[in-house]
C-alpha positions as CSV (number, residue, x, y, z in Angstrom):
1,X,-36.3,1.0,-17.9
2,X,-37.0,4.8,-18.3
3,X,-39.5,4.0,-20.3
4,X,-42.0,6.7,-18.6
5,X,-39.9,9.7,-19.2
6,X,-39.6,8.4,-23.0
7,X,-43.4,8.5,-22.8
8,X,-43.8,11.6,-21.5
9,X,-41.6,13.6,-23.9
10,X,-43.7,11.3,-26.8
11,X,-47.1,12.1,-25.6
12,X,-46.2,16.2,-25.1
13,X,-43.8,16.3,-28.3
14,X,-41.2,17.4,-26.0
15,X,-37.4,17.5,-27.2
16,X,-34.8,16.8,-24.5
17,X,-33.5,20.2,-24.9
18,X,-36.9,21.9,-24.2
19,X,-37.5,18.8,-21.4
20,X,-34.4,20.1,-19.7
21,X,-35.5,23.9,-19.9
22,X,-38.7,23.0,-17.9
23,X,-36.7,20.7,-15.2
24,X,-33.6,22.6,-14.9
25,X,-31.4,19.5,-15.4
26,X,-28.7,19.7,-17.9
27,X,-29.7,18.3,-21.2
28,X,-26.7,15.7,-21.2
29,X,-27.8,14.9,-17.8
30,X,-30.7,13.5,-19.0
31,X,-29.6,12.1,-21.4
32,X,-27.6,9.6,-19.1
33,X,-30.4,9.2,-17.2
34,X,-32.6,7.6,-19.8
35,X,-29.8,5.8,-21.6
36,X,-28.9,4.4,-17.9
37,X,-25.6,5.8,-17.6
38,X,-26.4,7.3,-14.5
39,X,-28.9,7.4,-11.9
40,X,-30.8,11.1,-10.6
41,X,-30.0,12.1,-7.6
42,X,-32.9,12.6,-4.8
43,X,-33.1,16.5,-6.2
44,X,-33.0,15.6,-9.8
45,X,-35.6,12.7,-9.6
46,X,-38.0,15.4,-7.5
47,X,-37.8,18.1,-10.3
48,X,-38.3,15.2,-12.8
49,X,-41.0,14.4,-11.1
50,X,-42.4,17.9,-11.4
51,X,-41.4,19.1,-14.4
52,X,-43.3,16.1,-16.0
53,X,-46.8,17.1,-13.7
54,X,-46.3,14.4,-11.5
55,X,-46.5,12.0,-14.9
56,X,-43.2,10.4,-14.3
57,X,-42.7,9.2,-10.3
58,X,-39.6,9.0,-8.2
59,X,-39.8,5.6,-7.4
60,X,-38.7,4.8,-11.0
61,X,-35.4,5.5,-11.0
62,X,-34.6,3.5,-7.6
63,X,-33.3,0.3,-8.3
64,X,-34.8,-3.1,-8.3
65,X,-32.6,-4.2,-5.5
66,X,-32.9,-1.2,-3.3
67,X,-36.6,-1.6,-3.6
68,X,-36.4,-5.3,-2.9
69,X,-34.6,-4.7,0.1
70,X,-36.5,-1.6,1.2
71,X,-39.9,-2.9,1.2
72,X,-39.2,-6.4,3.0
């Protein structure tokens, strides 16, 4: 699901720890996040967004349903 984040950390040989250095999000916070234990808040999904140079977009972490429902 967080597949683009995964990507990201791939494709710049990033560790979560150094990951969560450049975003200022706790390393076990984002470690939730991609293992879908938790969902970012609006803050967190914004310095996400900009730590990764716009690679990884907000959007991703809202869910399906919200989306669905959202966009009718």
């Amino acid at each position: 699901m967080k597949s683009t984040l995964r990507e990201y950390l791939k494709k710049h040989k990033l560790t979560l720890r150094a990951f969560s250095i450049i975003s200022d999000i706790d390393q076990s916070q984002l470690s939730r996040y991609l293992n879908g234990f938790s969902k970012p808040t609006i803050e967190s999904a914004y310095k996400i967004y900009r730590a990764s140079n716009r690679f990884v977009k907000m959007e991703e972490w809202v869910d399906d349903t919200i989306k669905s429902k959202r966009y009718r």
